[in-house]
C-alpha positions as CSV (number, residue, x, y, z in Angstrom):
1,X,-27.2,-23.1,-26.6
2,X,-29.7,-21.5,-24.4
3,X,-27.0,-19.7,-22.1
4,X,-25.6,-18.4,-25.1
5,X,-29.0,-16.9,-26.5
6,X,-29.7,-15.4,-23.3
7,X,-26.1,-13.1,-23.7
8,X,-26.9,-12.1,-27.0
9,X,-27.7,-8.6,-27.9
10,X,-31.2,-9.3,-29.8
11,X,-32.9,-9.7,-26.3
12,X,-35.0,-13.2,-27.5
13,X,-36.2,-15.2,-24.7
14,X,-36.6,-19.3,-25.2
15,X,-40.6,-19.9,-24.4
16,X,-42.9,-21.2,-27.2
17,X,-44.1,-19.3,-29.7
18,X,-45.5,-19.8,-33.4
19,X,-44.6,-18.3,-36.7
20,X,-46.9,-15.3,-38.3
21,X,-48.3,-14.6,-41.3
22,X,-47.4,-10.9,-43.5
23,X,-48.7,-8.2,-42.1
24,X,-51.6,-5.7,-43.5
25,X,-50.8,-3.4,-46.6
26,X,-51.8,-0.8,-43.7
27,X,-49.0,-1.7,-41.5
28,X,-46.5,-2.2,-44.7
29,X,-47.2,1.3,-45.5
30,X,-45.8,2.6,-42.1
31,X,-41.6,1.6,-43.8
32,X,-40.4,4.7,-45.3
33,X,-42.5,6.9,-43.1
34,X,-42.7,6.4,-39.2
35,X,-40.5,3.0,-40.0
36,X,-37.3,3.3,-42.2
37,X,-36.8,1.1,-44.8
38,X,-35.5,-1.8,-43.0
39,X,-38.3,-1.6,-40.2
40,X,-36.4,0.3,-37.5
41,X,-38.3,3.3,-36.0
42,X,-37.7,6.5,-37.9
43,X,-37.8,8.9,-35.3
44,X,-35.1,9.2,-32.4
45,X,-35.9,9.0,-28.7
46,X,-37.7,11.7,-26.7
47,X,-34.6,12.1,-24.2
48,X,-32.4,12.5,-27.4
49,X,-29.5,10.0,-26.9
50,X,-30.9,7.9,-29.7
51,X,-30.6,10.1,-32.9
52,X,-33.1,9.7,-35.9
53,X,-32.2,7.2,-38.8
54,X,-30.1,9.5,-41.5
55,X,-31.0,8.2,-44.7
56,X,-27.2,9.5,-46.1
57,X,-25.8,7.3,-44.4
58,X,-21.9,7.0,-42.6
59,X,-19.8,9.8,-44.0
60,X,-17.2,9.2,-45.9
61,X,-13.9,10.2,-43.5
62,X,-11.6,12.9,-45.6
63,X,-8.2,10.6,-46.7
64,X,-10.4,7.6,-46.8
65,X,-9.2,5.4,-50.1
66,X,-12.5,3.7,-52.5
67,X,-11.2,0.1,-52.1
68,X,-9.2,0.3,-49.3
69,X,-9.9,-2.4,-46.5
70,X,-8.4,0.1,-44.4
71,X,-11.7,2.0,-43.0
72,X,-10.6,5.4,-40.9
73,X,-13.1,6.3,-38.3
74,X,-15.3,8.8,-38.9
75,X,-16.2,9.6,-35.6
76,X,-12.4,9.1,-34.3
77,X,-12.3,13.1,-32.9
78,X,-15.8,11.8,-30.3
79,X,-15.5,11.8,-26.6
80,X,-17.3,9.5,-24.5
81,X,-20.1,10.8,-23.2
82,X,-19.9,8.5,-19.9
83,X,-18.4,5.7,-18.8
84,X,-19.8,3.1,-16.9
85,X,-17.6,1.5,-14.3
86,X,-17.7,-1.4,-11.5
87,X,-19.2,1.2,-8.8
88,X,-22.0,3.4,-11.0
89,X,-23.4,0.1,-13.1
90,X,-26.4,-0.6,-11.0
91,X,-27.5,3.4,-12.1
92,X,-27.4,1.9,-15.9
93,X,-29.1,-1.6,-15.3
94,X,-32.1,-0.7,-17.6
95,X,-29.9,-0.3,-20.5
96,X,-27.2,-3.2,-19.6
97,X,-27.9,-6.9,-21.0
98,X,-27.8,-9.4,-18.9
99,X,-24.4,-10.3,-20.1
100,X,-23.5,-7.0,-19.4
101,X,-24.0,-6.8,-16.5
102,X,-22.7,-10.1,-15.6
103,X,-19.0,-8.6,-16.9
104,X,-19.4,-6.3,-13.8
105,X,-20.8,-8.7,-11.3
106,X,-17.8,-10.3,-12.2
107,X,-14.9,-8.1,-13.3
108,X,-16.2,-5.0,-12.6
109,X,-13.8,-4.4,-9.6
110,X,-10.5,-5.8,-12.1
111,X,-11.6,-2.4,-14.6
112,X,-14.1,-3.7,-16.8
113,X,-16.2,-0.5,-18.0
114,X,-18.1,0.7,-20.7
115,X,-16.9,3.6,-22.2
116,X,-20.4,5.6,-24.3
117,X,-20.3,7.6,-26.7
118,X,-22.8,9.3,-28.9
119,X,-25.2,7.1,-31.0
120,X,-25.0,6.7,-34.9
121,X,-27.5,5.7,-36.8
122,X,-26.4,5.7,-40.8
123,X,-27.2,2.3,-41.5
124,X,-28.2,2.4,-45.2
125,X,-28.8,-0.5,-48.1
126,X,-29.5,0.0,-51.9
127,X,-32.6,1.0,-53.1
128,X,-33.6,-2.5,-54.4
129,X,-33.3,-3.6,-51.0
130,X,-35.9,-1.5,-49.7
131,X,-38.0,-2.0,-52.2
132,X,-37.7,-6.0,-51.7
133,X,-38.8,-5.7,-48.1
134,X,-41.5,-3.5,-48.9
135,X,-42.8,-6.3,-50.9
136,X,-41.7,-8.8,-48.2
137,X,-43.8,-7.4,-45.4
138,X,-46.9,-8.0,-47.1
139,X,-45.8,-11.0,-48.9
140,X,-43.2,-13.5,-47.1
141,X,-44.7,-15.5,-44.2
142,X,-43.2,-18.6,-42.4
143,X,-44.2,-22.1,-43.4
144,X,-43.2,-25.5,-42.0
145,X,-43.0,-24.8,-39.1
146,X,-41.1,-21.5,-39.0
147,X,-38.3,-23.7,-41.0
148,X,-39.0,-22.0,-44.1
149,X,-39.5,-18.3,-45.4
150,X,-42.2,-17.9,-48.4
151,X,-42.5,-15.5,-50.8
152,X,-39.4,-13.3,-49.7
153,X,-37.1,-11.5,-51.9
154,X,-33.7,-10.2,-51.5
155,X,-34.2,-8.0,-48.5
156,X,-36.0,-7.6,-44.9
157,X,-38.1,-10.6,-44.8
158,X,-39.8,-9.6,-42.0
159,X,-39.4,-5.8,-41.4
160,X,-42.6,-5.6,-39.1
161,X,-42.0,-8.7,-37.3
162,X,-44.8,-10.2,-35.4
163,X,-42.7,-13.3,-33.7
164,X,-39.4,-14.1,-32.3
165,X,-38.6,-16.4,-35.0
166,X,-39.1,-13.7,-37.5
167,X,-36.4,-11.9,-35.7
168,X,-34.3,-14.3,-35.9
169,X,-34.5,-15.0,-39.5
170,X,-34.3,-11.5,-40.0
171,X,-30.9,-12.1,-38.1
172,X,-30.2,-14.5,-40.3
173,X,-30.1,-13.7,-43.9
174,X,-29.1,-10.3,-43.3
175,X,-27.5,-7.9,-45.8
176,X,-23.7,-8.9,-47.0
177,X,-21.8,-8.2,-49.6
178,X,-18.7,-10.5,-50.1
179,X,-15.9,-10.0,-48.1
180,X,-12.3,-11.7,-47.7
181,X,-10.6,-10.8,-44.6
182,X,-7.4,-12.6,-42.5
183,X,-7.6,-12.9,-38.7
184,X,-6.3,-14.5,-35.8
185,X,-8.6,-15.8,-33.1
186,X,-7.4,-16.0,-29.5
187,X,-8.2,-17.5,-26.3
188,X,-7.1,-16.3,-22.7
189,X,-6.1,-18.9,-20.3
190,X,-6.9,-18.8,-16.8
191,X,-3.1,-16.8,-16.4
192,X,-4.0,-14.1,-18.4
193,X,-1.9,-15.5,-21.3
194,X,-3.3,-15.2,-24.5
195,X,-3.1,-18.4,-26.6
196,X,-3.5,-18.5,-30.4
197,X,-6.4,-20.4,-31.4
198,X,-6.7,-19.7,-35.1
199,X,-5.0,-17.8,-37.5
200,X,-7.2,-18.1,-41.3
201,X,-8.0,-16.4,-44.2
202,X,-12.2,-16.6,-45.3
203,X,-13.8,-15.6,-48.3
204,X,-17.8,-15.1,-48.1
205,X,-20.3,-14.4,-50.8
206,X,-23.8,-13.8,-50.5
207,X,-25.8,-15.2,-54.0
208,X,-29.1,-14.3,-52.7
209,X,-28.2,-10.6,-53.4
210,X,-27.0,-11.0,-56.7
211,X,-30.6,-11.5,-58.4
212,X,-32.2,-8.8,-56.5
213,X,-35.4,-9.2,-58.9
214,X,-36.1,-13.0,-58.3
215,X,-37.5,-14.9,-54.6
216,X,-34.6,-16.4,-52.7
217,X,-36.3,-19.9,-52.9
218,X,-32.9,-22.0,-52.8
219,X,-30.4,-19.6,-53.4
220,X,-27.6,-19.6,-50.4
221,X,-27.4,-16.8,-48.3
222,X,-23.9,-17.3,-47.7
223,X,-20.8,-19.6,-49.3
224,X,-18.3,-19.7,-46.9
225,X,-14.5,-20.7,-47.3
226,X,-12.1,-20.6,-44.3
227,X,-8.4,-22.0,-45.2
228,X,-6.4,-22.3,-41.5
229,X,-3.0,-21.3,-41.4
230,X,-2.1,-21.7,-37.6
231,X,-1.4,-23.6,-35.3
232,X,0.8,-26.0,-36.8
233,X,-1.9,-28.8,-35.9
234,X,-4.3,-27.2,-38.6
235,X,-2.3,-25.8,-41.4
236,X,-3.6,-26.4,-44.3
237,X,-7.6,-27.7,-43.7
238,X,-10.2,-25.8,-44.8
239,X,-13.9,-25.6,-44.6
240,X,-16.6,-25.2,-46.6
241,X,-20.1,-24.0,-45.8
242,X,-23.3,-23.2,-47.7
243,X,-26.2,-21.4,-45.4
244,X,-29.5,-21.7,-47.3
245,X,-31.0,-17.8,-47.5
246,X,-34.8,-19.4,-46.8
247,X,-35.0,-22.9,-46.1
248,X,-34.1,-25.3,-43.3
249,X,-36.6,-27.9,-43.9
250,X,-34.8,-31.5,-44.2
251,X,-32.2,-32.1,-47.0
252,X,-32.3,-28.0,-47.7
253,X,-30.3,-27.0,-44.6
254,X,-26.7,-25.8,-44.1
255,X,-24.1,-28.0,-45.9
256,X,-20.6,-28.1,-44.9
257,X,-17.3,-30.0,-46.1
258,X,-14.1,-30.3,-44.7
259,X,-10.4,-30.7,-46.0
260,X,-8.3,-32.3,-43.6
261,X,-4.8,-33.2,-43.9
262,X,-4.2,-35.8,-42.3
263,X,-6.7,-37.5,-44.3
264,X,-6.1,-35.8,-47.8
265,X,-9.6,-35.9,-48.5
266,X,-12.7,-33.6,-48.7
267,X,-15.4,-35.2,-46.2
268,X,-19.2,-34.0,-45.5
269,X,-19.1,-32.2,-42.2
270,X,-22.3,-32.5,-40.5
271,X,-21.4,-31.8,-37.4
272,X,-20.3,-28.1,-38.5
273,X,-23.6,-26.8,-36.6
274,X,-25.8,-26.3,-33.7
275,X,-24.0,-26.7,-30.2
276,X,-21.1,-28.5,-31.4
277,X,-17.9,-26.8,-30.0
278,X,-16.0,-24.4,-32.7
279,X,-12.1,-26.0,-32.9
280,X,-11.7,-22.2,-34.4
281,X,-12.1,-20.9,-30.7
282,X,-10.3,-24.1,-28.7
283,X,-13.8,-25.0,-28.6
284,X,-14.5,-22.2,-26.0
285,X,-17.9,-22.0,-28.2
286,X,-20.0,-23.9,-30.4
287,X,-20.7,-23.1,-34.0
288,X,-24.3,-21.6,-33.3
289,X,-22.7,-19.0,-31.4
290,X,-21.1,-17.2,-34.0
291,X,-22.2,-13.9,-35.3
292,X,-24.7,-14.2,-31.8
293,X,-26.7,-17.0,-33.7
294,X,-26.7,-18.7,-36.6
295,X,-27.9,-21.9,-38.7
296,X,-31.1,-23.7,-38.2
297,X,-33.7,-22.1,-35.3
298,X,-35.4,-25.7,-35.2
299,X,-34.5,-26.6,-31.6
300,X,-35.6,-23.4,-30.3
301,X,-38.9,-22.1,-29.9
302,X,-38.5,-18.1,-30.1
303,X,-40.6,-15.4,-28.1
304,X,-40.4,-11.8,-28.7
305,X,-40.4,-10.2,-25.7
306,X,-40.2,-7.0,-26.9
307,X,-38.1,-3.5,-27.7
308,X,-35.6,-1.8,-25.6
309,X,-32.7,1.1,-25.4
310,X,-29.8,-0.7,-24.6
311,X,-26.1,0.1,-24.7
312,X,-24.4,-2.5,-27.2
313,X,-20.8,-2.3,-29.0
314,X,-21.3,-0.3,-32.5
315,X,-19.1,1.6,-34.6
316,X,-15.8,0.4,-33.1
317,X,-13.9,1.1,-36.2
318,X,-10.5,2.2,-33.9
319,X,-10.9,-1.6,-32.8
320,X,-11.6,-3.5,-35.9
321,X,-9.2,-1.7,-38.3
322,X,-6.7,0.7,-36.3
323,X,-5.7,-1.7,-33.6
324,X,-3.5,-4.7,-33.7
325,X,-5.6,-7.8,-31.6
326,X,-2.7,-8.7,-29.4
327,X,-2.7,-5.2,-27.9
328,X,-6.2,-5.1,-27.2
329,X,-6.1,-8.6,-25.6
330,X,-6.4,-7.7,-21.6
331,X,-5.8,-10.9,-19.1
332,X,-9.1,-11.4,-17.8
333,X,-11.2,-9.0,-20.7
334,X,-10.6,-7.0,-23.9
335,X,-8.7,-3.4,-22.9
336,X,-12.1,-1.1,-22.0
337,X,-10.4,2.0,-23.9
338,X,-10.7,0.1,-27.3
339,X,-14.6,-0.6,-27.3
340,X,-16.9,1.9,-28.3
341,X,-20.3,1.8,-26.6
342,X,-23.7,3.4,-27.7
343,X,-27.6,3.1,-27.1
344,X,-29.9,1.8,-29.7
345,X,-33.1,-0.1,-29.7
346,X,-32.7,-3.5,-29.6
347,X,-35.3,-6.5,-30.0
């Protein structure tokens, strides 16, 4: 939804636009040097709140177990370096989305704040992946109408994008590696009673990454399984989905299945897409709203407006995996003092 894609953190505008073709072996040449890898800029900022890319990546906490799915933060013994409240947020509006600052038009004067602390940047991917979006920013390029990547491998499609849409699809078929994980999905009711919406287990996989030597053509960028546990209404359905790693054109898009048990049968789910609301969220949001955006960019045209600092959510590791959902769950917002905040350059 266009309201949606307006609060998320990529900064892409709706206007029309048109897809590009690879860029120059001169402008390729710049990843690994002035760009990393992936495309990002190398260097940090001049005022020094955005660090340089670190190429070792996120250290490895002491006590951490090889395995574990519990992840101990690294950065746990970090201060915030500011916080920004209801009465200093206009100071801050050049690095504040507009969602952002919506939250304090809004709730700023009920305690919503931004609590920043210093910037990491230790994003890293293996080797093969770099290499594949060396080769893809001189050789994938959009076709049918922006629908479809070409010549990409396993990686960056577009490191150097020249287009919105590229950003999105870079968005897109990002990096994974699979993952199982349980959770519970709440809502908040106009009481400030949290109301369970979902409670699943998922499994993803990502076969585009496991032949890091061959073109995605039609591999799947992601096979998705949710089984719902919770509430009673849903116990026991599960869903299905396959999201194509390059193509959207017809009869090559996302394909979804549904188990329902009321029916006992495994159905074709169509509708699992675009801005169809999400029963996982009480239908609070649609299913293109997950992850910020995701499925099919065909009924949007995509400008890129352009690069800025801004403060988003990253490294909240005391959030994800130290802090039970319930007790983060505020009536009107999630608790401030469990978000971690920093700047980073954002499309």
């Amino acid at each position: 939804m266009p309201t949606a894609i307006a609060r998320t953190l990529l900064w892409a505008a709706l206007a029309v636009g048109s897809a590009q073709a690879a860029v120059s072996p001169e402008q390729a040449a710049q990843l690994g040097k002035t760009l990393t890898p992936m495309g990002a800029e190398m260097a940090g900022n001049a005022a020094g709140s955005i660090p340089a890319w670190d190429p070792n990546g996120t250290p490895v906490p002491t006590g951490y177990v090889p395995g574990s799915d519990d992840y101990i933060d690294p950065y746990a013994d970090e201060a915030p370096l500011y916080t920004i409240t209801g009465r200093n947020w206009k100071q801050y509006t050049e690095y504040l989305t507009v969602g952002t600052q919506a939250m304090f038009e809004k709730y700023g004067a009920n305690g919503w704040e931004m609590h920043v602390y210093p910037s990491h940047r230790g994003t890293v991917r293996p080797h093969w992946f770099y290499a594949n979006t060396l080769k893809n920013a001189t050789g994938a390029r959009l076709v049918d109408d922006g629908q479809r990547i070409e010549g990409n491998y396993p990686g960056v499609p577009f490191p150097i994008p020249q287009s919105g849409l590229e950003v999105i699809w870079n968005h897109m078929v990002r990096y994974g590696e699979d993952t199982t994980q349980t959770y519970n999905t709440y809502y908040v009711d106009s009481g400030g009673n949290p109301v369970l919406a979902t409670s699943a287990y998922s499994t993803s996989v990502f076969p585009m990454f496991r032949t890091p030597d061959e073109l995605v053509g039609d591999k799947a960028w992601t096979m998705l399984r949710i089984n719902y546990a919770a509430p009673a209404r849903r116990a026991g359905e599960i869903l299905l989905v396959h999201e194509p790693g390059a193509d959207y054109t017809a009869g090559k898009g996302r394909s979804a299945w549904q188990y329902l048990t009321g029916q006992r049968r495994v159905r074709l789910a169509p509708a699992v897409s675009f801005d169809t609301p999400n029963p996982a969220v009480a239908g609070t949001s649609t299913y293109d709203d997950a992850s910020i955006y995701n499925g099919s960019p065909e009924r949007f045209n995509w400008r890129l407006v352009g690069k800025r600092e801004i403060i988003v959510p990253a490294s909240s590791y005391k959030f994800v995996f130290q802090t039970r959902l319930e007790d983060a769950l505020g009536p009107m917002f999630l608790k401030p003092e469990y978000i971690r905040w920093e700047k980073h350059r954002v499309w």
